[in-house]
VOPAFI-844488 format. One record per residue (C-alpha): residue in one letter; x, y, z; residue number from 1. Coordinates in nm, 3 decimals. Example, Ala and Ser with C-alpha at 12.3 -4.5 7.8 and 13.67 -1.06 7.14 Angstrom:
<recs>
('A'; (1.230; -0.450; 0.780); 1),
('S'; (1.367; -0.106; 0.714); 2),
</recs>
This chain:
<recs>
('X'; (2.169; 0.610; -0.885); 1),
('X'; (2.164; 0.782; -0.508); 2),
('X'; (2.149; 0.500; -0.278); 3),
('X'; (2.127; 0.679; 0.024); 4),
('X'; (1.843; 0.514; 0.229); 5),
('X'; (1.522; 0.723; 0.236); 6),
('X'; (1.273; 0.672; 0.559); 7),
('X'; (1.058; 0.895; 0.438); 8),
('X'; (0.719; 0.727; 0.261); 9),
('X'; (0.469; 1.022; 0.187); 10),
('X'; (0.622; 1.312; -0.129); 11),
('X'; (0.512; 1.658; -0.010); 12),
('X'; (0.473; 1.926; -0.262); 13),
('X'; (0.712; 2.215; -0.187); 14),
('X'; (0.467; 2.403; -0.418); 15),
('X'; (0.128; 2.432; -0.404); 16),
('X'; (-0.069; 2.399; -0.740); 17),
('X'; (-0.439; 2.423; -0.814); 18),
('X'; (-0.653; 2.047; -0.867); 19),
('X'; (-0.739; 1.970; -1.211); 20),
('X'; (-1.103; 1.906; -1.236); 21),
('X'; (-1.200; 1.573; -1.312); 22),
('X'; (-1.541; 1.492; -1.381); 23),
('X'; (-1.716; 1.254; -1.185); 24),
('X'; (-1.780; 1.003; -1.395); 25),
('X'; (-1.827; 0.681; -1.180); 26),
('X'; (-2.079; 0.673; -0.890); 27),
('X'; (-2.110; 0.427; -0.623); 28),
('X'; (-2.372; 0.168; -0.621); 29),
('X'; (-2.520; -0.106; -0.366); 30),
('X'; (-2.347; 0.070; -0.104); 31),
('X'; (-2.401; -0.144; 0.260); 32),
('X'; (-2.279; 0.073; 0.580); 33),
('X'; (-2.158; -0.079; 0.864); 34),
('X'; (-2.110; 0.075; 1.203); 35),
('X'; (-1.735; 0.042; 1.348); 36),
('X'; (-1.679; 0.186; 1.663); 37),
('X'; (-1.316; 0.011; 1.661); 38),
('X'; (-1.270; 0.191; 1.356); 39),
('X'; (-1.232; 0.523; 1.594); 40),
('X'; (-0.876; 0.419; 1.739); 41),
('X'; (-0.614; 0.683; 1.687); 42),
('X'; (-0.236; 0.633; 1.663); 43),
('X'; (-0.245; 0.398; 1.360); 44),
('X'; (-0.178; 0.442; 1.021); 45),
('X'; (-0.510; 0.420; 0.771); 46),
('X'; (-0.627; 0.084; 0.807); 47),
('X'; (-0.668; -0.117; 0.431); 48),
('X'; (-0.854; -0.416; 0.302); 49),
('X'; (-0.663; -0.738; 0.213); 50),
('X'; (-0.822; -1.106; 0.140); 51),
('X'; (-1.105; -1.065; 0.374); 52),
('X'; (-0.965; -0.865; 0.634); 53),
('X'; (-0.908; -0.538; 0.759); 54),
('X'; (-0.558; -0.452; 0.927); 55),
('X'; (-0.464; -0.104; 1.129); 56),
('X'; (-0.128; -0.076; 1.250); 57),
('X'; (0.122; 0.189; 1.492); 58),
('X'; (0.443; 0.197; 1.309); 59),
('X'; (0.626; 0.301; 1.612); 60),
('X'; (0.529; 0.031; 1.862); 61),
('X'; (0.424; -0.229; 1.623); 62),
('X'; (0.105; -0.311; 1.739); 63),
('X'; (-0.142; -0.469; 1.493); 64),
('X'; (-0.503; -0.521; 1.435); 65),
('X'; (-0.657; -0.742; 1.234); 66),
('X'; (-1.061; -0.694; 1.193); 67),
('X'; (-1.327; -0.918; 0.950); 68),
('X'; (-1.451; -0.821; 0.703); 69),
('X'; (-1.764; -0.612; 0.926); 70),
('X'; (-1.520; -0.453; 1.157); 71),
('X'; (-1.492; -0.706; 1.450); 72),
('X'; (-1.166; -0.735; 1.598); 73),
('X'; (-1.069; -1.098; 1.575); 74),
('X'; (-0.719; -1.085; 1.626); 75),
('X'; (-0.367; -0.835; 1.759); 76),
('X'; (-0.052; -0.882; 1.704); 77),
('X'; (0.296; -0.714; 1.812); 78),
('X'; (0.601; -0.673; 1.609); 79),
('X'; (0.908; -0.774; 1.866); 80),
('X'; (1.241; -0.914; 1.742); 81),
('X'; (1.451; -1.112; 2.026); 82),
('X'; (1.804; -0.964; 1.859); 83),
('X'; (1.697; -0.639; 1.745); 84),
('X'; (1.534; -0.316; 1.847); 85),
('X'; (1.271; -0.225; 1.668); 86),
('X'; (1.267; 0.119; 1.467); 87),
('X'; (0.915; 0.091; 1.310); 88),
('X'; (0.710; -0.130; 1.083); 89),
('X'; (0.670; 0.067; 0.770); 90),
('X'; (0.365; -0.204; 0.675); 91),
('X'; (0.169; -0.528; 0.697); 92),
('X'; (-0.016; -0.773; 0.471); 93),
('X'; (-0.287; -1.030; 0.571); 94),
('X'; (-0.330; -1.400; 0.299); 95),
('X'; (-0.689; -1.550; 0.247); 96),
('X'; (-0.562; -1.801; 0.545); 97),
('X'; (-0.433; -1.546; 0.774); 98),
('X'; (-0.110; -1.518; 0.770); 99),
('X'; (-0.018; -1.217; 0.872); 100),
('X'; (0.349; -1.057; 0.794); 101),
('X'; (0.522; -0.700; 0.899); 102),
('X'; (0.767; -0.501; 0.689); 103),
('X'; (1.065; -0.399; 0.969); 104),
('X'; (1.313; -0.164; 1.023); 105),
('X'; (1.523; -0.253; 1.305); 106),
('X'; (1.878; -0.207; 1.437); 107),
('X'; (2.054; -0.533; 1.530); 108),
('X'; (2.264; -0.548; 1.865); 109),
('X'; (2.569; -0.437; 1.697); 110),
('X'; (2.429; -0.107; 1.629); 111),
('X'; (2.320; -0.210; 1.228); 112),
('X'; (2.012; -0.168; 1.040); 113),
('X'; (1.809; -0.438; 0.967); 114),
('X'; (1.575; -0.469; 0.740); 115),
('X'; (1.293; -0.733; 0.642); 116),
('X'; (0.984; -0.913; 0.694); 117),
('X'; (0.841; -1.038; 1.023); 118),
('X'; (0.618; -1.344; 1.008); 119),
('X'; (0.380; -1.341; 1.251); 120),
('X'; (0.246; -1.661; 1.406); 121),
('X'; (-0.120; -1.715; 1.539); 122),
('X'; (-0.041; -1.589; 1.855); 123),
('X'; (0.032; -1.299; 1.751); 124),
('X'; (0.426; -1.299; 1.801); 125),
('X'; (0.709; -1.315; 1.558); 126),
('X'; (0.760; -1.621; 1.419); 127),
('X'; (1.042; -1.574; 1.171); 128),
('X'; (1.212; -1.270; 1.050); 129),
('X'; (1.335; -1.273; 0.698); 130),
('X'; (1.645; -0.995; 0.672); 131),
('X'; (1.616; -0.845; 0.348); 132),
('X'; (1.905; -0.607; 0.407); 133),
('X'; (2.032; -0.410; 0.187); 134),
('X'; (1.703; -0.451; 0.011); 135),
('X'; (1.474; -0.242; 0.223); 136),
('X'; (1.054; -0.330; 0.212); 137),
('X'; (0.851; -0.056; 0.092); 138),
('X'; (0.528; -0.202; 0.078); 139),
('X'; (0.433; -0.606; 0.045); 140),
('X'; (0.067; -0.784; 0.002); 141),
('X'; (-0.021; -1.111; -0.040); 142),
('X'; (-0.180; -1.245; -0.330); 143),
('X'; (-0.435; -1.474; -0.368); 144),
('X'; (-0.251; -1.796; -0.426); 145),
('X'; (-0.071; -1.725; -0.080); 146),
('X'; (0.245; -1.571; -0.231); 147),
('X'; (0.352; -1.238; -0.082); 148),
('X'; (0.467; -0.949; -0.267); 149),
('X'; (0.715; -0.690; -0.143); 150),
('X'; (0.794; -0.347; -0.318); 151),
('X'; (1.150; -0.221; -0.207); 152),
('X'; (1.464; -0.044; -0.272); 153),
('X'; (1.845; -0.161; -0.282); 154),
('X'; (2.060; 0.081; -0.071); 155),
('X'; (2.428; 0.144; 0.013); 156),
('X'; (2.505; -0.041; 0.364); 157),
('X'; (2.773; 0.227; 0.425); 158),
('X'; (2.563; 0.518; 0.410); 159),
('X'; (2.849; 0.702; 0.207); 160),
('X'; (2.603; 0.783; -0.070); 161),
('X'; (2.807; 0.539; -0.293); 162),
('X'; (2.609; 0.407; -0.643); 163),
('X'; (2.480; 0.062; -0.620); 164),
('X'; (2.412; -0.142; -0.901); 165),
('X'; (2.043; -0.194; -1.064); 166),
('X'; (1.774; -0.406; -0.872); 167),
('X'; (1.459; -0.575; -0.877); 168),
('X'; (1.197; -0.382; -0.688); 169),
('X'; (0.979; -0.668; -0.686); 170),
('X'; (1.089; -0.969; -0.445); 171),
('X'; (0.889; -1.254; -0.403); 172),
('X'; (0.830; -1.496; -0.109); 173),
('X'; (0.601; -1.815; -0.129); 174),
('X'; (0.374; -1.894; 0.248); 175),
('X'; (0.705; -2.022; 0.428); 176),
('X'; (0.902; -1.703; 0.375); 177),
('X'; (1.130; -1.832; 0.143); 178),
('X'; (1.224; -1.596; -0.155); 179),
('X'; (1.109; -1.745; -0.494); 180),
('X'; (1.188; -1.441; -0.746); 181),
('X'; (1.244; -1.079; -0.824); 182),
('X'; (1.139; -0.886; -1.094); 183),
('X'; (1.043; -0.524; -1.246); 184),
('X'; (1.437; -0.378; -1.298); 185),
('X'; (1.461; -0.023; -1.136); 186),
('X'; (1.616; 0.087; -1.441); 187),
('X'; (1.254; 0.075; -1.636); 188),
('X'; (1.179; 0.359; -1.458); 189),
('X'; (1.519; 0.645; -1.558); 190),
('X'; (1.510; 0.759; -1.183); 191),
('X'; (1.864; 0.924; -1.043); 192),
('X'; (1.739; 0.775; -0.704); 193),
('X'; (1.531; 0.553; -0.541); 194),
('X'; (1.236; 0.423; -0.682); 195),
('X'; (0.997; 0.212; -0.457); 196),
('X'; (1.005; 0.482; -0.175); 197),
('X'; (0.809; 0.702; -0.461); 198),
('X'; (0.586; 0.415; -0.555); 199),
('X'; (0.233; 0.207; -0.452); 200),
('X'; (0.192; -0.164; -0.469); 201),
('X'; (-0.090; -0.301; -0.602); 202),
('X'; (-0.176; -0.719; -0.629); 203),
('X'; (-0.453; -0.921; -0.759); 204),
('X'; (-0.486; -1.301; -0.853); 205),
('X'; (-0.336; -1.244; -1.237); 206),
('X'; (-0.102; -0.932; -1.226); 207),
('X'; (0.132; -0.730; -1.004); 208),
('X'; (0.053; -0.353; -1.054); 209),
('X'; (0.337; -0.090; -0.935); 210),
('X'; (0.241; 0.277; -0.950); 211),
('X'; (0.553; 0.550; -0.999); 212),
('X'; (0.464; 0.835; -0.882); 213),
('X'; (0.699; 1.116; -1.021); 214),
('X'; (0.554; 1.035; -1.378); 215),
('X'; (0.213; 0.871; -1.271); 216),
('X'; (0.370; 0.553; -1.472); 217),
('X'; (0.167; 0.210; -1.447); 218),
('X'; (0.333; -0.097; -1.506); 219),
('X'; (0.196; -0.428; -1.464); 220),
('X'; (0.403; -0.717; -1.421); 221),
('X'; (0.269; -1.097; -1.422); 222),
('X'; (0.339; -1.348; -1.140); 223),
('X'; (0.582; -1.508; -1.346); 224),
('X'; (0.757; -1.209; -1.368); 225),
('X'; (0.688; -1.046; -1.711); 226),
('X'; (0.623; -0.696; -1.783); 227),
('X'; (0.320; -0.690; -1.938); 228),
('X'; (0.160; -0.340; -1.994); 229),
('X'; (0.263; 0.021; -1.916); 230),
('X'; (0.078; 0.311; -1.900); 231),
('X'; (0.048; 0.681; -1.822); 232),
('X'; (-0.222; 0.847; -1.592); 233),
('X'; (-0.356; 1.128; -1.678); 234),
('X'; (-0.381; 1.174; -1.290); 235),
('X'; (-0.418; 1.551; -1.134); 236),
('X'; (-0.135; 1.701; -0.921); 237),
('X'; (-0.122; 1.618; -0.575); 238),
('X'; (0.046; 1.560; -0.227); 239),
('X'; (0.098; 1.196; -0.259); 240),
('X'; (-0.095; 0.889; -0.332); 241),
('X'; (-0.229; 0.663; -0.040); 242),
('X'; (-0.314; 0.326; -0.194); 243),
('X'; (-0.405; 0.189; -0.489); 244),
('X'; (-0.570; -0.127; -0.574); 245),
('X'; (-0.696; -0.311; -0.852); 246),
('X'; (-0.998; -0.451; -0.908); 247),
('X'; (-1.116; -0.823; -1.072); 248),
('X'; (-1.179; -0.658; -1.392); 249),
('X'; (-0.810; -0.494; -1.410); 250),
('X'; (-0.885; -0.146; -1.364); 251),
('X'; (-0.671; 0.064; -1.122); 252),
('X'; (-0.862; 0.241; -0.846); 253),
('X'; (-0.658; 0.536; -0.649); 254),
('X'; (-0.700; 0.731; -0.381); 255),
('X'; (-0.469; 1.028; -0.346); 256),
('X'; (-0.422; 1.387; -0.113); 257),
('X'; (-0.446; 1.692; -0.321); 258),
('X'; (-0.486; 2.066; -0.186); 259),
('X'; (-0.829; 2.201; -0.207); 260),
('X'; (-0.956; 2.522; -0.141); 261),
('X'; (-0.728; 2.757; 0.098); 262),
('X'; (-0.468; 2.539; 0.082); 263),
('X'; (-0.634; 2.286; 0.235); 264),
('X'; (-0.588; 1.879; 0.194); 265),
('X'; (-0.919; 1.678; 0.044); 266),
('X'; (-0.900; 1.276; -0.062); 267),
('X'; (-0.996; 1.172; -0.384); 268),
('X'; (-1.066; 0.874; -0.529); 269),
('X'; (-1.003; 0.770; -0.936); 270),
('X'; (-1.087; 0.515; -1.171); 271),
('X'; (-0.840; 0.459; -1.454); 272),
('X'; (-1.010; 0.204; -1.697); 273),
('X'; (-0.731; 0.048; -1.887); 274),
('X'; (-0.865; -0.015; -2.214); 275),
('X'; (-1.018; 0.282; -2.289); 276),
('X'; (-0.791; 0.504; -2.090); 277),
('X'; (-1.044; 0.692; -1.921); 278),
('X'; (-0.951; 0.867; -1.554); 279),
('X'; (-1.258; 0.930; -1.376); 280),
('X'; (-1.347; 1.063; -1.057); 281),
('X'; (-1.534; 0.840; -0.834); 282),
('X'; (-1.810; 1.025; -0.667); 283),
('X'; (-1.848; 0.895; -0.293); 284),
('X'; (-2.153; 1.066; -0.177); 285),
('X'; (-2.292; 0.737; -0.105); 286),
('X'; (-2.065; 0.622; 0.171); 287),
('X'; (-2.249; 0.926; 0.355); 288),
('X'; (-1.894; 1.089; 0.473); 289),
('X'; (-1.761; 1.425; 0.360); 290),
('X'; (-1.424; 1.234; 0.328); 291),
('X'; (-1.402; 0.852; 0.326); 292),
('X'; (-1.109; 0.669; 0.318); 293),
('X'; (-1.082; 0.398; 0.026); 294),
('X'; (-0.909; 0.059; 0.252); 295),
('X'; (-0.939; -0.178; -0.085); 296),
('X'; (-1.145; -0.387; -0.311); 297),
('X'; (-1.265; -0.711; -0.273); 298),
('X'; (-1.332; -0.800; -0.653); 299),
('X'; (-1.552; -0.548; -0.780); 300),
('X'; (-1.682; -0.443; -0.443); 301),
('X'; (-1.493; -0.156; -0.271); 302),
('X'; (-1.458; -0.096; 0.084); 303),
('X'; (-1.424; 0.269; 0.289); 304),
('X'; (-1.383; 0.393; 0.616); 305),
('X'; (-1.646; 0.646; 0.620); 306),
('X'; (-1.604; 0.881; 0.952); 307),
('X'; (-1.898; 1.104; 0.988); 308),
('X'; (-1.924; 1.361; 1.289); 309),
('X'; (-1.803; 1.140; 1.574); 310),
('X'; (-1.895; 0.770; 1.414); 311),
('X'; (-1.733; 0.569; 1.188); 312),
('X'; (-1.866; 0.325; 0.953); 313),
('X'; (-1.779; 0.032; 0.718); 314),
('X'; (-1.901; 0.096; 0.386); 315),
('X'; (-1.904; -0.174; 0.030); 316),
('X'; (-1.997; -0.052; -0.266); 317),
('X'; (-1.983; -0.106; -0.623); 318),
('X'; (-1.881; 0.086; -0.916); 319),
('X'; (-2.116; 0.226; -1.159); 320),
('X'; (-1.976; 0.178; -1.499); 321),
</recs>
């Protein structure tokens, strides 16, 4: 397996290929819109839902914003280690209580890298930072019973593209920041490299969902660790996927970047319904933007950032089924 570390979280196509038409199958319904003018801010990656919140974040100076559920800022928070300079926070995670945490790539005073998890306390500082080194965070959320999730790779520390050994990709921390398991072998998945730098996290009261993207594999893992489905999407070609999510009833929602017409990028947003293994597209015409942006799901409701001409709204919706 290479092992060489790879910074790099978005897969462009060096080839552009045509989207496969999906029908759209699943409407929105109920949808309530919002108006966030905070929701306007540039210089941060695409904010996302997460037990009742809404968090935006820069990855290069750390700064983070934490909104309710309607938009309102209620809190910030900036990523600064005392022994380390910080590279970039690759992501952040919000639990039901507010604890807020910060997936870090930092160099130590030495010169090292150092990677791991920044806890945050209600000030908005860091609290604790967990090194996770060489295990580096890909992507982490916090599920419902307060447990957080992180989605990672294991890399070689000498940077001399030597093999390492197989991994978990899963690690998991309970509220303190103390690590209580791993799971989900990166073996599963046949890949010559890294794994979790090609994959989406996805984490819901009963199940741990991890999306590979070179094959459009599913696997769903429980919290005690078992692997307990795996599946194949039917998904079209694309750029890369920005987030998936899953909603109370199990089904996988995705949003992902494809090319449109001349060769230009259009979101899309898909329903892949488990049991019957139907892919759907979701048609958002009710969210009242050309282009929304799918931040999560709150059960069955959904939530987008909808920018239309120069405003931006909140908008929750169902899902017609």
């Amino acid at each position: 397996m290479s092992n060489t570390i790879r910074f790099s979280r978005l897969v462009w196509l060096a080839v552009l290929v045509p989207a496969v038409a999906f029908p759209a199958g699943v409407a929105l319904k109920n949808a309530k819109v919002t108006p966030w003018s905070a929701g306007k801010e540039g210089g941060r990656v695409s904010p996302r839902y997460e037990n009742g919140f809404i968090l935006a974040y820069a990855p290069v100076s750390g700064d983070i914003t934490v909104f309710d559920s309607g938009g309102a800022p209620i809190r910030t928070a900036r990523v600064r280690l005392a022994e380390a300079a910080l590279d970039r926070v690759d992501g952040v995670a919000i639990s039901s209580t507010g604890q807020l945490v910060a997936s870090v790539l930092a160099y130590s005073s030495d010169g090292k890298l150092a990677e791991g998890v920044a806890w945050m306390d209600g000030a908005g500082n860091v609290e604790k930072f967990v090194r996770t080194t060489p295990f580096a965070p890909r992507e982490l959320s916090f599920a419902p019973d307060g447990t957080l999730w992180v989605l990672g790779d294991v890399y070689d520390t000498t940077f001399t593209n030597q093999p390492v050994p197989p991994y978990d990709l899963l690690w998991r921390f309970d509220a303190r920041g103390a690590r209580m398991q791993t799971a989900l072998p990166s073996t599963l998945f046949k890949s010559e490299g890294q794994v979790a730098v090609d994959a989406k996290l996805a984490v819901s009261s009963d199940r741990i969902g991890v999306l590979y993207e070179p094959r459009n594999e599913w696997v769903e893992v429980s919290p005690s660790g078992e692997i307990t489905g795996r599946w194949t999407l039917p998904a079209p070609p694309r750029t890369f996927v920005l987030r998936v999510a899953l909603s109370s009833s199990g089904d996988v929602l995705m949003e992902q970047s494809e090319h449109g017409e001349n060769k230009t990028s259009v979101d899309r947003s898909y329903l892949f319904e488990k049991k019957s293994g139907k892919f759907s597209l979701i048609d958002v015409s009710a969210t009242g933007a050309p282009m929304p942006l799918f931040m999560g799901t709150d059960g069955e409701r959904l939530a987008w950032r909808a920018p239309k001409g120069t405003e931006v709204n909140i908008v929750w919706a169902g899902l017609e089924h």
